[in-house]
ChimeraX commands (.cxc) that place a marker at each C-alpha (Angstrom):
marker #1 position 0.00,0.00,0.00 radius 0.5
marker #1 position 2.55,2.48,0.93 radius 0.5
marker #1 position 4.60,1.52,-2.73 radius 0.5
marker #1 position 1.41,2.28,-4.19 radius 0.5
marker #1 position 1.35,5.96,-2.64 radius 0.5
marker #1 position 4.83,6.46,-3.19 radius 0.5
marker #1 position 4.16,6.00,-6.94 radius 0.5
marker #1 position 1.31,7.96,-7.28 radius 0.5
marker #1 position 3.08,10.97,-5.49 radius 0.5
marker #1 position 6.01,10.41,-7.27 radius 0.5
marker #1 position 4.69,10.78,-10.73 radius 0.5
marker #1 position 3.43,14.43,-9.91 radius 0.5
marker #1 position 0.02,13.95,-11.55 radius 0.5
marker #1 position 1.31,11.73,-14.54 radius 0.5
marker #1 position -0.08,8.44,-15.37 radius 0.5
marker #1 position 1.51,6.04,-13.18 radius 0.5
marker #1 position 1.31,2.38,-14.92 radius 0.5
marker #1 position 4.32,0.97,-13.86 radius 0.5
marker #1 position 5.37,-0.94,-10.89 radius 0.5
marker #1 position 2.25,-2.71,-8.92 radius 0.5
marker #1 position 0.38,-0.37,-11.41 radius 0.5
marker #1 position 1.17,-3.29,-13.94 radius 0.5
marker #1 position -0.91,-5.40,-12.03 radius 0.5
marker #1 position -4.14,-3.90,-11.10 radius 0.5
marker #1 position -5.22,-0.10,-11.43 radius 0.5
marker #1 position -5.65,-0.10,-8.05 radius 0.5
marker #1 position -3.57,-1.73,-5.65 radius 0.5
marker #1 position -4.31,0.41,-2.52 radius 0.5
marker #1 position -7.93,-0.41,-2.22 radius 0.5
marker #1 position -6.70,-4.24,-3.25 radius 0.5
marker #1 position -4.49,-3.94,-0.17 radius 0.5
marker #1 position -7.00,-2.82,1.73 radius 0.5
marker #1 position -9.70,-5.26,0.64 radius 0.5
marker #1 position -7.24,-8.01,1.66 radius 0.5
marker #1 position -6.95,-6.14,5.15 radius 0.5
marker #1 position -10.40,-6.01,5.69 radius 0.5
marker #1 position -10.90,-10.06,4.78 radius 0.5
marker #1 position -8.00,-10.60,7.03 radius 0.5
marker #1 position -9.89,-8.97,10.35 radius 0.5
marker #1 position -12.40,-10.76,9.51 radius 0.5
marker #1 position -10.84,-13.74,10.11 radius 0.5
marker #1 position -8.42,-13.08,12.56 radius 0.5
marker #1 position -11.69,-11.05,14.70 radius 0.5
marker #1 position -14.65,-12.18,13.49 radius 0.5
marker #1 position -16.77,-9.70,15.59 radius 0.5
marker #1 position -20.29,-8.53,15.07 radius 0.5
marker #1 position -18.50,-5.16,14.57 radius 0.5
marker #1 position -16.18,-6.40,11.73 radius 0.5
marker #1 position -19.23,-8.23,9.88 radius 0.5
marker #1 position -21.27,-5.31,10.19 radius 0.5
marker #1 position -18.37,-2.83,9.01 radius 0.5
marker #1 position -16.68,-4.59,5.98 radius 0.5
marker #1 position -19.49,-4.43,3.39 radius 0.5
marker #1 position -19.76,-0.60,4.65 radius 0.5
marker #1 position -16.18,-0.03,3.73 radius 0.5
marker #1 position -15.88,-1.93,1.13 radius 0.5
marker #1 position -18.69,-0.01,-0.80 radius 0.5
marker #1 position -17.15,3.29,0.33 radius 0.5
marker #1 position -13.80,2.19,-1.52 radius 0.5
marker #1 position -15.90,0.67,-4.58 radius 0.5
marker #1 position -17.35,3.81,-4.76 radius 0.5
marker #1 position -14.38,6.05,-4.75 radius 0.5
marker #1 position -12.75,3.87,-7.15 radius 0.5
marker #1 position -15.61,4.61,-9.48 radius 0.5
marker #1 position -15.07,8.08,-8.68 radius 0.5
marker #1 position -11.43,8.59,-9.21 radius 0.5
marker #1 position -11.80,6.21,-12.56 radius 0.5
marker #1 position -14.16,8.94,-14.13 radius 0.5
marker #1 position -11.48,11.96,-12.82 radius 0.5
marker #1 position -9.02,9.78,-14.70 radius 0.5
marker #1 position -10.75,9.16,-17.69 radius 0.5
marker #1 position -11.95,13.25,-18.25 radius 0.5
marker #1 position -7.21,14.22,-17.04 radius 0.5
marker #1 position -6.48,11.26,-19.22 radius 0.5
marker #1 position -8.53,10.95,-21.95 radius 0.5
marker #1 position -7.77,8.15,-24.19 radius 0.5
marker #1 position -4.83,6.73,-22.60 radius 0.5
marker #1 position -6.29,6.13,-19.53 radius 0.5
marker #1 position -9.05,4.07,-21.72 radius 0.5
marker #1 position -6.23,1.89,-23.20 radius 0.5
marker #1 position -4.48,1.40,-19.78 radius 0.5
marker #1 position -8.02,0.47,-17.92 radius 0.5
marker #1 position -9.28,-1.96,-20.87 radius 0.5
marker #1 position -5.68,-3.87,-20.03 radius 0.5
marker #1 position -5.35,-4.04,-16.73 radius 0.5
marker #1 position -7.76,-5.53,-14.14 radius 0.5
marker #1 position -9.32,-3.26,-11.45 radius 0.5
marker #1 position -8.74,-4.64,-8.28 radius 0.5
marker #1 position -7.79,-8.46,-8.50 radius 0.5
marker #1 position -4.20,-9.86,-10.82 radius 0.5
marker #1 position -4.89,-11.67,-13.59 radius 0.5
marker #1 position -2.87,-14.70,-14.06 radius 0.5
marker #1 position -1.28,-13.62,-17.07 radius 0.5
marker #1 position -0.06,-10.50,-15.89 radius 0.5
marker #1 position 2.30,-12.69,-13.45 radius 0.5
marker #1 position 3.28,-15.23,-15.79 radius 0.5
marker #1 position 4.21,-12.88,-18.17 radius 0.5
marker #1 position 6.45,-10.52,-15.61 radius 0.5
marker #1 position 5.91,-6.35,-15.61 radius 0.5
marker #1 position 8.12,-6.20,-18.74 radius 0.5
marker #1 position 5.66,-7.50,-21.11 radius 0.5
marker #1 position 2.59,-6.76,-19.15 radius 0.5
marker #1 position 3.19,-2.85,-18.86 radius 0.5
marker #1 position 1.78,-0.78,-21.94 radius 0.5
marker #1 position 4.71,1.42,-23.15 radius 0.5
marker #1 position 3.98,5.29,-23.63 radius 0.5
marker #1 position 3.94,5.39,-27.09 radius 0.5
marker #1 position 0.97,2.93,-27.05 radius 0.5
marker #1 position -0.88,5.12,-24.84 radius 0.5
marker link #1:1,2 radius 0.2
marker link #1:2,3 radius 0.2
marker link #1:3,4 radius 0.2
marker link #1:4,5 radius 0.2
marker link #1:5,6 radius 0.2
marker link #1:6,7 radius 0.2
marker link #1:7,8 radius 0.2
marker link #1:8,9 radius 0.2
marker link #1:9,10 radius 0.2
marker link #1:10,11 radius 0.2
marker link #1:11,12 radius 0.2
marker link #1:12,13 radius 0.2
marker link #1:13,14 radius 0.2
marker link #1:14,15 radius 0.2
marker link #1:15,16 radius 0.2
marker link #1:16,17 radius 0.2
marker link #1:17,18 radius 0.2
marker link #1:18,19 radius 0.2
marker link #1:19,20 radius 0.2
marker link #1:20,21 radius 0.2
marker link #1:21,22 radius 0.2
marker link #1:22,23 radius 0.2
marker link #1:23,24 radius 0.2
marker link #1:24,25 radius 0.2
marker link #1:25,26 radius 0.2
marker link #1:26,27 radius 0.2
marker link #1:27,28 radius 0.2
marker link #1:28,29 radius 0.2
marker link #1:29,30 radius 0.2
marker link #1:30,31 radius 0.2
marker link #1:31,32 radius 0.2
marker link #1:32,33 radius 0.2
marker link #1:33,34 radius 0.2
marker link #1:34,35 radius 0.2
marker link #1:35,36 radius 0.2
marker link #1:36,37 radius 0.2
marker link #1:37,38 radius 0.2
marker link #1:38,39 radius 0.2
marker link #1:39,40 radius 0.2
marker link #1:40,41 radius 0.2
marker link #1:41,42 radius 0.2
marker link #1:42,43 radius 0.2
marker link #1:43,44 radius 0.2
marker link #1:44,45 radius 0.2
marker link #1:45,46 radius 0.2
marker link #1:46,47 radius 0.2
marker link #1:47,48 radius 0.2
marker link #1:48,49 radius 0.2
marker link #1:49,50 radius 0.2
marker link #1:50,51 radius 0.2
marker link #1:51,52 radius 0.2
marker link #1:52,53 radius 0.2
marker link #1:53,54 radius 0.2
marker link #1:54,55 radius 0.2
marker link #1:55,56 radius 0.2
marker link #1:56,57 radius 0.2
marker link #1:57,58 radius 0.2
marker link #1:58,59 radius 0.2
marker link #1:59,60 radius 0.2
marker link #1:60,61 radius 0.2
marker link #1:61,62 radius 0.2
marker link #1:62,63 radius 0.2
marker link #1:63,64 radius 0.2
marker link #1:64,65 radius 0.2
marker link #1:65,66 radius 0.2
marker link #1:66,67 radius 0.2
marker link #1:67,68 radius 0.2
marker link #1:68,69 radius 0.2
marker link #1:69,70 radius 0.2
marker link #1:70,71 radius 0.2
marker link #1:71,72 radius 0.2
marker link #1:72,73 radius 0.2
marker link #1:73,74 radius 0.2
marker link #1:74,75 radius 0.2
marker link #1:75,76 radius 0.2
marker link #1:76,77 radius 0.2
marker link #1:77,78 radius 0.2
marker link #1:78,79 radius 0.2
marker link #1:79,80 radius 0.2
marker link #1:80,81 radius 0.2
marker link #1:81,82 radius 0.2
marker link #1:82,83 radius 0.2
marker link #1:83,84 radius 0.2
marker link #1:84,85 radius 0.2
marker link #1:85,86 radius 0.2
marker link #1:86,87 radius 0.2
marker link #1:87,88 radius 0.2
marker link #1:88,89 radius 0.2
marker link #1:89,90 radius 0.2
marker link #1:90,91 radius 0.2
marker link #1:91,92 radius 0.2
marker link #1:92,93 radius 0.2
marker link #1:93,94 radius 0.2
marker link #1:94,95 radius 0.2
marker link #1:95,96 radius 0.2
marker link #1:96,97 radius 0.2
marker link #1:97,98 radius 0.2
marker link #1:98,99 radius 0.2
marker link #1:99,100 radius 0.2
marker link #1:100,101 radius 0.2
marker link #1:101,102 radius 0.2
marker link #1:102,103 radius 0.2
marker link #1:103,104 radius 0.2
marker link #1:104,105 radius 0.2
marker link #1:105,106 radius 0.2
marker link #1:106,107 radius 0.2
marker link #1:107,108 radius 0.2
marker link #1:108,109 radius 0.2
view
């Protein structure tokens, strides 16, 4: 998660598709999906059960948000990096094939 903010801060309101950016478009609310499944089973309290689905909607949400304030910065590269690379979840081939081949180069987008 904190790679993922490093990147984005880094890149001083570029694109950022490098790095875990290769992956999935949005690996801080993926890290922090996996956080909130983990509480859940390390304290499965009422209070967890009742408070995951609340946050992760909240994230879904901003997600959606941030995808649209990417899309009107971006324009059409943003469209080419979204329609290859998942949102929240890895695909398979993205690992297999390494960053090197997975990452879209600049002059594609």
């Amino acid at each position: 998660m904190g790679k993922a903010f490093t990147q984005i801060h880094a890149a001083r309101s570029e694109l950022v598709i490098d790095g875990l950016y290769v992956y999935v478009r949005h690996p801080q609310y993926s890290t922090l999906f996996l956080l909130i499944v983990s509480m859940l089973i390390q304290w499965p309290a009422l209070l967890s059960w009742l408070m995951a689905p609340i946050l992760v909607i909240t994230y879904l949400r901003l997600a959606r948000c941030e995808e649209r304030e990417m899309i009107e910065k971006f324009g059409e590269r943003y469209l080419v990096y979204r329609a290859h690379t998942p949102a929240f979840v890895p695909s398979w081939n993205s690992f297999r094939k390494g960053p090197t081949s997975v990452a879209l180069s600049e002059h594609q987008l």
